[in-house]
C-alpha positions as CSV (number, residue, x, y, z in Angstrom):
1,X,42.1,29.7,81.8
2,X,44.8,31.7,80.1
3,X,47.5,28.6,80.3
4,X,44.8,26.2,79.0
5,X,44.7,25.1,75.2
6,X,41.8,26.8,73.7
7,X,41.1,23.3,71.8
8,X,40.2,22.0,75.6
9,X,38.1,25.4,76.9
10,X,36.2,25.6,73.6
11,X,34.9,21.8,74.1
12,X,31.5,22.1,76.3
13,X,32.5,18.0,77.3
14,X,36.1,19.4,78.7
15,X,34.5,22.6,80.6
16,X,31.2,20.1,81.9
17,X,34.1,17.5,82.9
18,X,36.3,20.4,84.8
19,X,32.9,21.3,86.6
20,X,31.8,17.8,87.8
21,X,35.2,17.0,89.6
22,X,34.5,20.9,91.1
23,X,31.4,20.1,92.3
24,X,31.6,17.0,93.2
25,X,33.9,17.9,95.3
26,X,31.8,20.7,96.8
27,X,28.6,18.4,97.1
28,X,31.4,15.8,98.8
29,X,32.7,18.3,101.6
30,X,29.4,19.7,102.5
31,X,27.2,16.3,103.0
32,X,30.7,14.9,104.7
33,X,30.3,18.0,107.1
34,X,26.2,17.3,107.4
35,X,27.1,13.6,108.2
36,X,25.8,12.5,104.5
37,X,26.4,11.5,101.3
38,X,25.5,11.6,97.7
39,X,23.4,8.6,98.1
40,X,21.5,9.4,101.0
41,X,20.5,12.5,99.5
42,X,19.0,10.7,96.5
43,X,17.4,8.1,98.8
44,X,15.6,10.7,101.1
45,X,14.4,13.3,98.0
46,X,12.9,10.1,96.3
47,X,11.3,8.5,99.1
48,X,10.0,12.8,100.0
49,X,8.7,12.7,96.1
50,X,7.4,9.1,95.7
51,X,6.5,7.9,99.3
52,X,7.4,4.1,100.4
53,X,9.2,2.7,98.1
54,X,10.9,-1.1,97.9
55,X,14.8,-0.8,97.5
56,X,14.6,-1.8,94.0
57,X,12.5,1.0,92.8
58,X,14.6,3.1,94.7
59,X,17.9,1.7,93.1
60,X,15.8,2.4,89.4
61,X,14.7,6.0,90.6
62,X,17.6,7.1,91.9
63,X,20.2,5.5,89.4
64,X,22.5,3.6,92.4
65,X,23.1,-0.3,92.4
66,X,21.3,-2.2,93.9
67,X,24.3,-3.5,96.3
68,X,24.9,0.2,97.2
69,X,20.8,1.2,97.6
70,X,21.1,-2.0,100.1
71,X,24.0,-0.5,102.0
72,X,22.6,2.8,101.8
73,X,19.5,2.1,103.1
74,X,21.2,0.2,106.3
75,X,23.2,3.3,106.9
76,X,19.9,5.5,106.7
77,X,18.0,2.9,109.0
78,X,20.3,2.7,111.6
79,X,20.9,6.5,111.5
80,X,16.7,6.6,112.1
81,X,15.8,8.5,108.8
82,X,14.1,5.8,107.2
83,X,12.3,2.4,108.5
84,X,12.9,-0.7,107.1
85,X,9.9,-3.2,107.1
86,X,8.5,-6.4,105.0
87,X,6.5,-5.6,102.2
88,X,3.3,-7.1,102.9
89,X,2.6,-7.6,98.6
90,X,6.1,-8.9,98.2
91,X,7.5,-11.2,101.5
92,X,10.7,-11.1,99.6
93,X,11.0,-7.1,99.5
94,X,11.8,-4.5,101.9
95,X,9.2,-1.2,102.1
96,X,11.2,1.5,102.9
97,X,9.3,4.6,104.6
98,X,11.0,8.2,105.4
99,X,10.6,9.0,109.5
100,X,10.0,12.7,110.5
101,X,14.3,12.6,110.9
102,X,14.8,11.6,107.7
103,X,12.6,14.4,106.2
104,X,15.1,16.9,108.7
105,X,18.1,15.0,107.4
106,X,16.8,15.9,103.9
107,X,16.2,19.9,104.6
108,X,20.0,20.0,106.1
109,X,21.0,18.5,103.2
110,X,19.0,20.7,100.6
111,X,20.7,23.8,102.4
112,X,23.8,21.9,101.6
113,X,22.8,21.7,97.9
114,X,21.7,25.2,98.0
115,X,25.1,26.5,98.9
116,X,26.9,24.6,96.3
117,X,24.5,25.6,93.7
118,X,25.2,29.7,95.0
119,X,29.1,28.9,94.8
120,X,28.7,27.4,91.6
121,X,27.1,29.6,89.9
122,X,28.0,32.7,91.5
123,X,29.2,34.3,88.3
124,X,25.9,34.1,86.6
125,X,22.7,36.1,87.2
126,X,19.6,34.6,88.0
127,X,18.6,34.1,84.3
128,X,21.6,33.0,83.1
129,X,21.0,30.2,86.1
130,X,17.9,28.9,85.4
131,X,18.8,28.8,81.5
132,X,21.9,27.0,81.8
133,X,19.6,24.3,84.0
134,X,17.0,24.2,81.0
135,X,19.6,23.7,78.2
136,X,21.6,21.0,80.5
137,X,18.2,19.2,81.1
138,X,17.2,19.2,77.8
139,X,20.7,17.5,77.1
140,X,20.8,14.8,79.6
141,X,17.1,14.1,78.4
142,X,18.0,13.5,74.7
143,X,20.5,11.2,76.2
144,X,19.0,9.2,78.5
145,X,17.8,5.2,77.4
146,X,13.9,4.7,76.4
């Protein structure tokens, strides 16, 4: 960082910033290579955490539009990972249920995660790794709504 302006690398919101589009693009290339994306991965961990779920709590859980839970969702039935049926409380809704593949889609994709969380964070020691995900936590939580 020696030809960066120490204005930029003494800003935490410039060196989180530099790290997203670095790990986004990690995240990016590994699901791509495992046949996924971000959004299936959020899909499959909520529906593994919450069970069934109707595609609007899933949109609200997992923070994704509803347009692109919908289109999600289609991707993820038609791949077989999750099933698709009428919710019998709602005959408007769609249930949407994780199938024994989705649940081995989801451990591929964790070992994706994993990896990208090892490269990441490769200079720090175990510690320093789990008190970097406490303090960012405990920043995203002051600034989430309600």
């Amino acid at each position: 960082m020696d030809e960066i302006p120490e204005r930029l690398t003494a800003k935490p919101s410039w060196l989180i910033t530099q790290l997203a589009v670095h790990v986004r693009r990690l995240v990016s290339d590994g699901f791509a290579a495992a046949g996924a994306r971000g959004y299936h991965y959020r899909l499959l961990a909520a529906l593994r955490e919450f069970g069934p779920s109707s595609q609007a709590e899933l949109g609200r859980r997992c923070r994704v539009d509803r347009s692109d839970v919908v289109a999600a969702v289609g991707q993820l039935a038609e791949l077989g990972y999750v099933e698709r049926t009428p919710d019998p409380d709602h005959g408007r809704r769609n249930r949407v249920t994780l199938t024994e593949s989705g649940l081995g889609q989801l451990r591929r994709m964790d070992e994706v995660l994993d990896r990208v969380q090892d490269d990441l964070l490769a200079p720090l020691p175990a510690e320093d790794r789990r008190t970097l995900t406490r303090l960012l936590k405990q920043v995203l939580a002051h600034h989430e709504p309600g």
